[in-house]
VEXDREN-2710 file (C-alpha; in Angstrom, 1 decimal):
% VEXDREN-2710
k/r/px/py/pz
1/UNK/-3.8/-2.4/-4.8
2/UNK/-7.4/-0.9/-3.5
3/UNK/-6.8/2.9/-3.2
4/UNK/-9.0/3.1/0.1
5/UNK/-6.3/1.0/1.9
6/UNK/-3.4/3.2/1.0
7/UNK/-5.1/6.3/2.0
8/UNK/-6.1/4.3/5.4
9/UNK/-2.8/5.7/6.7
10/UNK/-3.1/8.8/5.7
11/UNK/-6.4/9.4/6.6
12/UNK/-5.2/8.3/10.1
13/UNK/-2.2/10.2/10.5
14/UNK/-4.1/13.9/9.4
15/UNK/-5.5/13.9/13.6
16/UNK/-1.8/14.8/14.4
17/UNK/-1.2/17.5/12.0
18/UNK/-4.1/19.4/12.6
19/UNK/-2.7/22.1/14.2
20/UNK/-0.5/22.3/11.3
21/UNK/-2.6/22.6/8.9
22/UNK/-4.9/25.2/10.9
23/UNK/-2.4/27.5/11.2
24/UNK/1.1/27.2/9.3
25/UNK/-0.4/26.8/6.1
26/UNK/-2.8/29.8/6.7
27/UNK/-0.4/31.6/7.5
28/UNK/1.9/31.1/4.8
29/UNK/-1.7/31.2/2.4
30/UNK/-1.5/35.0/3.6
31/UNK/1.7/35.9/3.3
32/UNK/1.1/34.5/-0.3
33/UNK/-2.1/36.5/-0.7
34/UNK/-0.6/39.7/0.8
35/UNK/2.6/39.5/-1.4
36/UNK/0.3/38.9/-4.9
37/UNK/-1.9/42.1/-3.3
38/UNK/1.1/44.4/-3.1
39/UNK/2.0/43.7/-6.7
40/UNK/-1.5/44.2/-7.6
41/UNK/-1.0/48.0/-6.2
42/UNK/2.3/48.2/-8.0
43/UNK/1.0/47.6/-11.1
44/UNK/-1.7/49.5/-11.0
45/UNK/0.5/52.3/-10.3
46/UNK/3.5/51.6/-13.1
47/UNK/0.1/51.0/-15.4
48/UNK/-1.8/54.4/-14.5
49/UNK/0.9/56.7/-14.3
50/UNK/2.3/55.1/-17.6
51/UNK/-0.8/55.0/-19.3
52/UNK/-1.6/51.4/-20.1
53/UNK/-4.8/50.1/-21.5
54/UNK/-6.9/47.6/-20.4
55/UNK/-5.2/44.6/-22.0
56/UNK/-2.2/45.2/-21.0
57/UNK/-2.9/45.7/-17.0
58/UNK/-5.5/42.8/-17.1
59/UNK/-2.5/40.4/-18.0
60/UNK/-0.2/42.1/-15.6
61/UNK/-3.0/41.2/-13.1
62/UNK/-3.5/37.3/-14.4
63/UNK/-0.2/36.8/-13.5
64/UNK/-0.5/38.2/-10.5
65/UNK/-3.6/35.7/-9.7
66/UNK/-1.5/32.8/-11.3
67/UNK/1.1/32.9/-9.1
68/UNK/-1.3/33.3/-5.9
69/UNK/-3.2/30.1/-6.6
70/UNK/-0.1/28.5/-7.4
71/UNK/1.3/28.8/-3.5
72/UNK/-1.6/30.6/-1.7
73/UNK/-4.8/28.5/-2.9
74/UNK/-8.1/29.2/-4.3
75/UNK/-9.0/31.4/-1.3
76/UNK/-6.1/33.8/-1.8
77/UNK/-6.6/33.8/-5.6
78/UNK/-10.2/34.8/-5.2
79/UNK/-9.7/37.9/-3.4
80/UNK/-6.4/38.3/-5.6
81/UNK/-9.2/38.4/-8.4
82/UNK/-11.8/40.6/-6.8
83/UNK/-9.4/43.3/-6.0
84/UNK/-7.6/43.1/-9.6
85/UNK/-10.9/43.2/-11.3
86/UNK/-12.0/46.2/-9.2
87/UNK/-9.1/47.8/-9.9
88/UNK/-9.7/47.2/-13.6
89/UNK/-12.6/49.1/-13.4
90/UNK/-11.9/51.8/-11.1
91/UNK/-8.9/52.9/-12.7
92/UNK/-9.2/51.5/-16.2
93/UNK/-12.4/51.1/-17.3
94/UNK/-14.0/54.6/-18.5
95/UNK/-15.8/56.2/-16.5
96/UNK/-12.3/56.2/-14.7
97/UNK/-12.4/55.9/-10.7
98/UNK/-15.8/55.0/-10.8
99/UNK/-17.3/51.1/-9.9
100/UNK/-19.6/51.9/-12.5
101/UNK/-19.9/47.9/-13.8
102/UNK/-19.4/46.9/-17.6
103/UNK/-19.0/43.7/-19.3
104/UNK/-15.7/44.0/-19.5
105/UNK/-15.2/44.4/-16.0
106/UNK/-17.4/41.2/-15.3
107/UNK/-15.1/39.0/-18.0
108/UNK/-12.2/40.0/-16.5
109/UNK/-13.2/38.7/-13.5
110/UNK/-14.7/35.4/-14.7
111/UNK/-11.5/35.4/-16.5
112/UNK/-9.7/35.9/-13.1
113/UNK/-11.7/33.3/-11.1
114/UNK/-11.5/30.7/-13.8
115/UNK/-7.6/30.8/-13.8
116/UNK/-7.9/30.7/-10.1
117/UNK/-9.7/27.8/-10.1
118/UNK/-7.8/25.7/-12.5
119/UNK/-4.4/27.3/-11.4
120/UNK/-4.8/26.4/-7.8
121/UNK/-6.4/22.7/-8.4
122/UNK/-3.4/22.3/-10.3
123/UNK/-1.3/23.3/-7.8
124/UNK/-2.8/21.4/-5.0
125/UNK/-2.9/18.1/-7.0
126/UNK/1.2/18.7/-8.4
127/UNK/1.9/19.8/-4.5
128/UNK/0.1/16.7/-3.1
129/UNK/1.7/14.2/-6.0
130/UNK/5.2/15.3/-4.4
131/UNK/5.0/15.2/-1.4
132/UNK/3.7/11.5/-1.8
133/UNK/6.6/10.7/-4.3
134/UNK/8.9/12.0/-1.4
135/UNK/7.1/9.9/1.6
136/UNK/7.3/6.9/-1.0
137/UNK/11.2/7.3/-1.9
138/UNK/12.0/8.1/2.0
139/UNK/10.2/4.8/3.0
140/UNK/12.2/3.3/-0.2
141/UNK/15.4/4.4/0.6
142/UNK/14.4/3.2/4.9
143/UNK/13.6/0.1/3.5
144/UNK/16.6/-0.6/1.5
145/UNK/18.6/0.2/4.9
146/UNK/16.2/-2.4/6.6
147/UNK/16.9/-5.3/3.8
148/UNK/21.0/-3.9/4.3
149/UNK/20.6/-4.7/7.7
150/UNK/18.6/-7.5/8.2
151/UNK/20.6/-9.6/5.1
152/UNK/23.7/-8.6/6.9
153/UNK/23.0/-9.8/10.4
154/UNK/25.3/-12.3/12.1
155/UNK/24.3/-15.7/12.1
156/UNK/22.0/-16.0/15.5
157/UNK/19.8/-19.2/16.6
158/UNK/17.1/-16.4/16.9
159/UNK/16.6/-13.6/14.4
160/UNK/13.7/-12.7/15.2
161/UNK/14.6/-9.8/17.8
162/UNK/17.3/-8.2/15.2
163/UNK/14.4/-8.3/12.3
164/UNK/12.3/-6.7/14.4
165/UNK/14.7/-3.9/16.5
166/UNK/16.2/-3.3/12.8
167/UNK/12.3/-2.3/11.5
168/UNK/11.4/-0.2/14.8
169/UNK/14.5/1.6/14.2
170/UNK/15.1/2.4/10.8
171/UNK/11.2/3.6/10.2
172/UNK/10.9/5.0/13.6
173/UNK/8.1/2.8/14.6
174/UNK/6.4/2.8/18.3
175/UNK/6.8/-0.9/18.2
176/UNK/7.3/-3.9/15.8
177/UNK/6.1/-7.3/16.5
178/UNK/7.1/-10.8/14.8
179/UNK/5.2/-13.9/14.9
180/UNK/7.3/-17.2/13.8
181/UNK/4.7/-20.1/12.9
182/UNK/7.6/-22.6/12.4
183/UNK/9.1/-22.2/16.4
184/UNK/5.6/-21.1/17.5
185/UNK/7.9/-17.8/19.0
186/UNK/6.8/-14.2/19.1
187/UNK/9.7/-11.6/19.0
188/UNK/9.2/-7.8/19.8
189/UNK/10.8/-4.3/19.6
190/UNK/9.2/-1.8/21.6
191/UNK/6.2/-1.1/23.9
192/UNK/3.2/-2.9/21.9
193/UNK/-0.4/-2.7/22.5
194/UNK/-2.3/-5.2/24.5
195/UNK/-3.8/-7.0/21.6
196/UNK/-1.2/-7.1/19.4
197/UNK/-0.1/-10.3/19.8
198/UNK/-3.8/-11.8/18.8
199/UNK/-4.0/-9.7/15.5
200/UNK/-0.5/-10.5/14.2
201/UNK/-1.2/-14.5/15.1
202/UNK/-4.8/-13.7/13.0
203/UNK/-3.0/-12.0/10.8
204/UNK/-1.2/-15.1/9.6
205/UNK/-4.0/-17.4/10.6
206/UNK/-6.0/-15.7/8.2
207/UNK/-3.2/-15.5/5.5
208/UNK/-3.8/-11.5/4.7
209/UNK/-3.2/-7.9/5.4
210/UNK/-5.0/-5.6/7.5
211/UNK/-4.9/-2.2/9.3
212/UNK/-5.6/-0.6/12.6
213/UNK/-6.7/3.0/12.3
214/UNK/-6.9/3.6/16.1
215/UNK/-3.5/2.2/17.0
216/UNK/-2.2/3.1/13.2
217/UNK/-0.5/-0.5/13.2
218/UNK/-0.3/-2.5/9.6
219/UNK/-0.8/-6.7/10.5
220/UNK/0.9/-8.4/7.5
221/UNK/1.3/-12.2/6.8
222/UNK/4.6/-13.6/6.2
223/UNK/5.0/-15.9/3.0
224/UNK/7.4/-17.4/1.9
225/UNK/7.4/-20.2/-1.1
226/UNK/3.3/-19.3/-1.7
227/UNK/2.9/-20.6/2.1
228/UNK/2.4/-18.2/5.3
229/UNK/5.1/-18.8/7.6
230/UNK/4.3/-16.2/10.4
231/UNK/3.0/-13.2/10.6
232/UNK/4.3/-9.1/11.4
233/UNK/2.9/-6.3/13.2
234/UNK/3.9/-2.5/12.6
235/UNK/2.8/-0.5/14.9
236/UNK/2.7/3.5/15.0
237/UNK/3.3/3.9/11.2
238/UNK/1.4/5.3/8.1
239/UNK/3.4/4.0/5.3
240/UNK/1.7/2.2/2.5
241/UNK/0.4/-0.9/2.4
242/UNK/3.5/-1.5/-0.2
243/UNK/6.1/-1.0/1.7
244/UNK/4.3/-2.9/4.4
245/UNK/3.8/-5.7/2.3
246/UNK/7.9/-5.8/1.0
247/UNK/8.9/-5.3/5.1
248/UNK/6.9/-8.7/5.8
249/UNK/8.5/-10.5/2.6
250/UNK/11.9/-9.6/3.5
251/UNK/11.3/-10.6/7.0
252/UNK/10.1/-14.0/5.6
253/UNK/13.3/-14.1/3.5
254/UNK/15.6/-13.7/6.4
255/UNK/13.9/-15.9/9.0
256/UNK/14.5/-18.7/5.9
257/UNK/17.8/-17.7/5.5
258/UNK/18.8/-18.0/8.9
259/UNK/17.0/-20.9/8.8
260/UNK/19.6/-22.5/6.0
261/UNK/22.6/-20.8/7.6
262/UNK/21.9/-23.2/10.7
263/UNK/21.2/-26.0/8.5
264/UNK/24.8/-25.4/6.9
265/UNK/26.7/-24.8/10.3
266/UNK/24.7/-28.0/11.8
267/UNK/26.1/-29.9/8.8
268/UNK/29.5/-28.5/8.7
269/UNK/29.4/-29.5/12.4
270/UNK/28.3/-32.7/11.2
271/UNK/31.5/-33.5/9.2
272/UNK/33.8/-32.2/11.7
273/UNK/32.9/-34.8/14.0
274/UNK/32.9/-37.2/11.5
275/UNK/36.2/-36.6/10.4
276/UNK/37.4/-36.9/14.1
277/UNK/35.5/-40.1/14.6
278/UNK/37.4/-41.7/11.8
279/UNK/40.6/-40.2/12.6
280/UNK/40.0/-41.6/16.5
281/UNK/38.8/-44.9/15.0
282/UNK/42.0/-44.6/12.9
283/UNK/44.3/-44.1/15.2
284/UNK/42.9/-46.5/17.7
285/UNK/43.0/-49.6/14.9
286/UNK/46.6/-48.9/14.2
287/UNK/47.4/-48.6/18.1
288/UNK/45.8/-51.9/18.8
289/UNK/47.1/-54.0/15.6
290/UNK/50.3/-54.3/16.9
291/UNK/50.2/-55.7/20.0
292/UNK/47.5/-57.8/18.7
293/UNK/50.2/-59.2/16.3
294/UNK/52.6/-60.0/18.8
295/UNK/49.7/-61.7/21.2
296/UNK/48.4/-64.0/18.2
297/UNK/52.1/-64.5/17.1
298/UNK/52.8/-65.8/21.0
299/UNK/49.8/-67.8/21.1
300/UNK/49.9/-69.8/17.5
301/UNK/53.8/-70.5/18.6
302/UNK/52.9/-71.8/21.9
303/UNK/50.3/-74.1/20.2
304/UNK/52.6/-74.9/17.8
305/UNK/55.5/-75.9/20.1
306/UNK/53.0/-78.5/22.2
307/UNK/54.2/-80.0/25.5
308/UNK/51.4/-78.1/27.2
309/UNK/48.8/-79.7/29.7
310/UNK/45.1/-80.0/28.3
311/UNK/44.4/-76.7/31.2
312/UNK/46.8/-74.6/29.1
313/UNK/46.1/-75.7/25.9
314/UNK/42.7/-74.4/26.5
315/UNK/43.9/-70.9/27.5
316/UNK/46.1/-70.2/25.2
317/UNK/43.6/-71.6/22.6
318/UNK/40.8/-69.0/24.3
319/UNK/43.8/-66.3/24.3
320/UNK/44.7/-66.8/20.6
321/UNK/40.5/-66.7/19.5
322/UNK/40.4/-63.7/21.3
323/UNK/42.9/-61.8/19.8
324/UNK/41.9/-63.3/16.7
325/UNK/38.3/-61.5/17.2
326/UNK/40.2/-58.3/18.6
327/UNK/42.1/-58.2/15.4
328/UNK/38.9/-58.5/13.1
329/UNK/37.4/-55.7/15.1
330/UNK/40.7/-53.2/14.6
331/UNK/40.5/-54.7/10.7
332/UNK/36.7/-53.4/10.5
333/UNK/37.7/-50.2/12.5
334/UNK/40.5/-49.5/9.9
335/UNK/37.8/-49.7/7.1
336/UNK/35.6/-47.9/8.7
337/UNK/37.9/-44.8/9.1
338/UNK/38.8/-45.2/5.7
339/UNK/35.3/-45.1/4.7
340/UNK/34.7/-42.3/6.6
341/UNK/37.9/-40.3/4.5
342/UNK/36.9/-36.9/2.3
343/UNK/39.3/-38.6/-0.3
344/UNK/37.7/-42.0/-0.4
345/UNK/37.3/-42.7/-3.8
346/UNK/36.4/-46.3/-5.1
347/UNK/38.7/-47.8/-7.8
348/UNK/36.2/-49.6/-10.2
349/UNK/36.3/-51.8/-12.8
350/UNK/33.9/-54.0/-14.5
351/UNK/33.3/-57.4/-12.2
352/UNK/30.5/-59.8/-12.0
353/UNK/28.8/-60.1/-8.6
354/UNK/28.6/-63.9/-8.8
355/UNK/32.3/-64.3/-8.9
356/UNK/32.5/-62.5/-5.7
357/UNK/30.3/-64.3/-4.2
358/UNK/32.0/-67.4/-4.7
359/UNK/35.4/-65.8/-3.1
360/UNK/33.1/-64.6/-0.2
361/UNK/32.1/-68.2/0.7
362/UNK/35.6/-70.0/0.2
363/UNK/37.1/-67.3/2.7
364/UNK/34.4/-68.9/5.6
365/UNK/36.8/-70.4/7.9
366/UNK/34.5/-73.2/8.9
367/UNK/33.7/-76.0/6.0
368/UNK/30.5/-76.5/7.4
369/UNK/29.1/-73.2/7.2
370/UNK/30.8/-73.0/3.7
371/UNK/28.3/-75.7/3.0
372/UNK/25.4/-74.5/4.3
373/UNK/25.6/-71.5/1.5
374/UNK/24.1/-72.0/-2.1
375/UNK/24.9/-69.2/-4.7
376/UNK/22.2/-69.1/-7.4
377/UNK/23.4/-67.9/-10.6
378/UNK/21.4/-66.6/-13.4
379/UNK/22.1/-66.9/-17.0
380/UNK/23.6/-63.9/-19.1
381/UNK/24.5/-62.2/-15.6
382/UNK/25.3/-58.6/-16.2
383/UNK/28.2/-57.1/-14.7
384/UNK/28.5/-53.9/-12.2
385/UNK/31.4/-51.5/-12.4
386/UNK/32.7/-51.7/-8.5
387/UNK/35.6/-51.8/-6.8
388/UNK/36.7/-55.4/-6.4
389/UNK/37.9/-55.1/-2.7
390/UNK/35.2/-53.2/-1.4
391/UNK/31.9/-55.0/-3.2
392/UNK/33.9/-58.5/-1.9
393/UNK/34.3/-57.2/1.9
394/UNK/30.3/-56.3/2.1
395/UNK/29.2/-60.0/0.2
396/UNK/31.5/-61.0/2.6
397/UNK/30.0/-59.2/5.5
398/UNK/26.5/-60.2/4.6
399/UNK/27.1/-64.0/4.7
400/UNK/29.0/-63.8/7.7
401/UNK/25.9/-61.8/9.2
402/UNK/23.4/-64.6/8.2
403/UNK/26.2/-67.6/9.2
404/UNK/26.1/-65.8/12.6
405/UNK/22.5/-65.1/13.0
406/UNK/21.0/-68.1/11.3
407/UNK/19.6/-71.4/12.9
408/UNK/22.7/-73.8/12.8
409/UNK/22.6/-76.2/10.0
410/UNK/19.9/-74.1/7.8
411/UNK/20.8/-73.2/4.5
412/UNK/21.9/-69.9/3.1
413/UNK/21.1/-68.9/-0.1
414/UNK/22.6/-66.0/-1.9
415/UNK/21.1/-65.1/-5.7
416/UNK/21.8/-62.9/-8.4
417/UNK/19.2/-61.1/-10.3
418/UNK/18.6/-58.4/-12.6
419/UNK/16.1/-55.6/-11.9
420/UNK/15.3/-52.4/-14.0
421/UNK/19.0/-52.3/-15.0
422/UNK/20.4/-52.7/-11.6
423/UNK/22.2/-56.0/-10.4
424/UNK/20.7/-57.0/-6.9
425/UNK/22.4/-59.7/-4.7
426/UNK/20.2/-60.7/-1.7
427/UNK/21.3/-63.0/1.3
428/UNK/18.7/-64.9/2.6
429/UNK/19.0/-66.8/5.9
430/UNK/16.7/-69.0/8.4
431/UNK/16.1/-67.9/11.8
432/UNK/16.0/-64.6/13.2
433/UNK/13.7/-61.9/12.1
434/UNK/14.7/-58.4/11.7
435/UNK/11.6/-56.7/13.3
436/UNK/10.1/-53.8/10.8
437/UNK/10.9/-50.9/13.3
438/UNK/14.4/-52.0/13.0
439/UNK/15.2/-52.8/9.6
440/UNK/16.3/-49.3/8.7
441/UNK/18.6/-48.6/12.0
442/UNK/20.8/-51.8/11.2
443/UNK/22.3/-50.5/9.0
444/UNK/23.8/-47.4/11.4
445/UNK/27.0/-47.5/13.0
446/UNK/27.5/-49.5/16.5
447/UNK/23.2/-50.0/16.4
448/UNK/22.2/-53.9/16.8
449/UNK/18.0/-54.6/16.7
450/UNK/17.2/-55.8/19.9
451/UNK/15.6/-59.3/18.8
452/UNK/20.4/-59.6/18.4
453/UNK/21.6/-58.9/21.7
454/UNK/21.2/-62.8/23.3
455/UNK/22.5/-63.8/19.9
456/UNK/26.4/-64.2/19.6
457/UNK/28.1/-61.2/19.7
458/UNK/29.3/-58.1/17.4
459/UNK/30.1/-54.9/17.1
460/UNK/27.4/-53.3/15.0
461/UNK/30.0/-52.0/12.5
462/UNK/29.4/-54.8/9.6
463/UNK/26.3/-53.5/7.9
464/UNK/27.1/-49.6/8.4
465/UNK/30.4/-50.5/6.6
466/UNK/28.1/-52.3/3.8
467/UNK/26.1/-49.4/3.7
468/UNK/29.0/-46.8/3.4
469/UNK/30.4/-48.8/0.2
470/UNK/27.3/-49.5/-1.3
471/UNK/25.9/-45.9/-1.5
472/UNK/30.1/-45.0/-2.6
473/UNK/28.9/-47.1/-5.6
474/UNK/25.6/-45.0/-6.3
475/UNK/23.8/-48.5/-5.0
476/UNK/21.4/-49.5/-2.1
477/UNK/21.0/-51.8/0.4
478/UNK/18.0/-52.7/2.5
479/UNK/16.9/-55.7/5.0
480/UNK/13.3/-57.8/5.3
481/UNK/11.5/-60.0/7.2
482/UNK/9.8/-63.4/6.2
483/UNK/7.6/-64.2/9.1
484/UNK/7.8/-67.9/9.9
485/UNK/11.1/-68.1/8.1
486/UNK/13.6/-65.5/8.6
487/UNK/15.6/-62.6/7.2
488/UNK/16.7/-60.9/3.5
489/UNK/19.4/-58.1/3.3
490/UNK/20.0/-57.3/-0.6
491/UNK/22.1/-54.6/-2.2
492/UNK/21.9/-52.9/-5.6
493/UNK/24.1/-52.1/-7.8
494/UNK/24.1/-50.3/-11.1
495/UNK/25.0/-52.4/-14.2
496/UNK/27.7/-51.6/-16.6
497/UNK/26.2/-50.2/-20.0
498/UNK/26.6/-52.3/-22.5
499/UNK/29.8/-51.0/-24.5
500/UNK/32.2/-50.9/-21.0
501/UNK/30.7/-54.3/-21.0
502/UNK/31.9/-55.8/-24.4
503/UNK/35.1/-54.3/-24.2
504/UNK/36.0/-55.5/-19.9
505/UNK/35.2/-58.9/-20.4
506/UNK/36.1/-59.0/-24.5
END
């Protein structure tokens, strides 16, 4: 720390105490001085009338001059020493009361003056080396009441004004100013000076320290992490540039923490309304599967009994498919929610992604779109360690996807390989083209890519529910584009090592 900025302060804050130091300590310098004089007297009295050499009244007299630089100075001291060593040789040096001068008398003296000297340096340097130790622990103990109060500040979308009341307060400061880089904001706490504002923004523009003797104001940078993240202005103050320095770290420590207290609130937030969502989504599937039941259960009976004209055949066969397609959307509203659970936990086991595959395509209802997929198989497949239901319902998911959104008739090819110990399973499909902007938003819930809305419709809850059960299985899933050809959407899956291996499928 350079000594010439800690005594900045101080130098500036001497203009107030001026009239202090012209007059109570001079006073209290001559109450000093008169006090060691009147001792002087008394023991030159006590000496003389009992006699006493030399020796013996020149130590009294030391003393005497000892304890006057001590808390009068080097000015009282001095005339404490002329008037001892003139009384030395008035009454004690022979020819007695005579100023006739002798060596003696002129040791003495240099004795006295030398004492005085180093006696009252001494003093000044031990008095001055206290009072600084007490300014430093009362701005110590101030600015463990500031961190007190700042750390334990409610929650507020803006700190800043706390930080900076709590600073003005505690040190008694004409006014404290804050700078925020991240929000761009500037907070206050009393009446600041009209520049203020452009010294604490240079202050963290610049990235250092500086201070104001005029308006006695310390401009610190606020850093946090090695970077600055603001800046702080203390104005009216002549504390060191230490406890400066710790008031702008602290105050970059609780705009951070603030900062993660929001973070937390905004997630916990977060999770609230996703638990709702799913327990809405919840409820709603369950509310609508069972009239859904009894409206396919009437339509496939009245089909079944016949006798009706072709008119009504063909509304009761539109009124069964679309309860059929109102029950698919309560059965992916269902998984959803459950997806959505705290408790959700997948119940694994070691299964090969090929097999599933296979399942996937024999549950197509149509046998010409179960034709139109080819599953490529490699050799020595590894397995993954997935739950079976789960891993089947987003193959599943993904070939229906590219049976929908395919040109009709064009093949769909699903393969199996094995990258950097991870299984990947991509679905590729002719026709529509993902477009790049979209190819991450898929994949949210109730969001369909624009280039799908003429295309036949859907709910935009298939690849989010892929997405939920592939991440559930430490795994990834992602889309691309083939331009001139169509779409990709592959998931990856970790691979089971190799001893779970030998001994699932042993």
């Amino acid at each position: 720390m350079n000594a010439a900025e800690n005594r900045l302060p101080e130098l500036a804050d001497r203009r107030p105490r001026v009239f202090f130091a012209r007059h109570g300590i001079f006073f209290g310098n001559l109450r000093c001085c008169c006090l060691a004089l009147a001792g002087v007297g008394v023991c030159t009295w006590v000496s003389f009338t009992l006699g006493q050499g030399f020796a013996f009244t020149g130590f009294l007299y030391l003393v005497f001059v000892v304890l006057a630089a001590m808390y009068g100075g080097f000015q009282s001291a001095t005339l404490v020493s002329v008037i001892s060593a003139a009384c030395l040789n008035y009454f004690f040096v022979p020819p007695i009361f005579s100023f006739a001068n002798s060596p003696a008398n002129w040791v003495a003296l240099g004795a006295f003056e030398f004492t005085a000297l180093v006696i009252s340096r001494l003093s000044d340097r031990a008095h001055r080396r206290t009072v600084e130790v007490e300014r430093l622990y009362e701005e110590m103990e101030r600015l463990y009441q500031t961190s007190r109060r700042i750390l334990l500040l409610a929650s507020s979308a803006e700190p800043g004004n706390l930080i900076a009341s709590s600073i003005c307060e505690t040190f008694g400061l004409k006014a404290v100013q804050l700078f925020d880089a991240v929000t761009t904001t500037m907070y206050s706490s009393g009446e600041c000076p009209a520049d203020t504002d452009r010294q604490t923004r240079d202050a963290y523009l610049l990235g250092s320290d500086a201070f104001d003797p005029p308006t006695r104001s310390w401009f610190c940078v606020l850093s946090f992490g090695g970077r600055p993240v603001g800046g702080l202005a203390l104005v009216g103050t002549a504390m060191t540039k230490s406890t400066a320095t710790a008031l702008a770290s602290l105050s970059a420590i609780a705009f951070d923490r603030a900062r993660v207290l929001q973070k937390e609130f905004r997630a916990q937030a977060d999770r609230q309304t996703e638990q709702l969502r799913a327990s809405v989504l919840d409820a709603l599937a369950h509310q609508f599967k069972t009239p859904l039941a009894v409206a396919r259960t009437a339509s496939s009976g009245l089909l079944a009994l016949g006798g009706l004209s072709e008119l009504q055949t063909g509304f009761v066969t539109r009124i069964d498919q679309q309860a059929r397609r109102l029950d698919d959307l309560a059965s992916q509203l269902l998984k959803a929610a459950r997806l959505e659970a705290t408790e959700f936990r997948p119940q694994r086991k070691a299964l090969l992604l090929s097999t599933l595959a296979h399942a996937a395509v024999r549950d197509i209802g149509s046998a010409l779109d179960r034709e139109r997929v080819r599953v490529a198989v490699p050799s020595g497949e590894t397995p993954v360690f997935a739950d079976h239901e789960l891993i089947l319902t987003s193959i599943t998911q993904l070939i229906d996807n590219a049976v929908k959104y395919s040109d009709p008739g064009s093949p769909i090819d699903v393969g199996i390989a094995i990258k950097e110990g991870r299984v990947v399973l991509s679905v590729r499909s002719k026709g529509l083209v993902v477009a790049r902007a979209d190819r991450e938003r898929i994949f949210e819930r109730f969001y369909r890519a624009i280039d799908t809305r003429h295309s036949p419709s859907g709910t935009g809850l298939g690849l989010s529910i892929v997405k939920k059960i592939v991440e559930a299985h430490q795994g990834n899933v992602w889309a691309s584009g083939e331009e001139g050809y169509g779409t990709t959407v592959s998931i990856s899956l970790p691979t089971v090592p190799a001893p779970v291996h030998e001994y699932a499928f042993a």
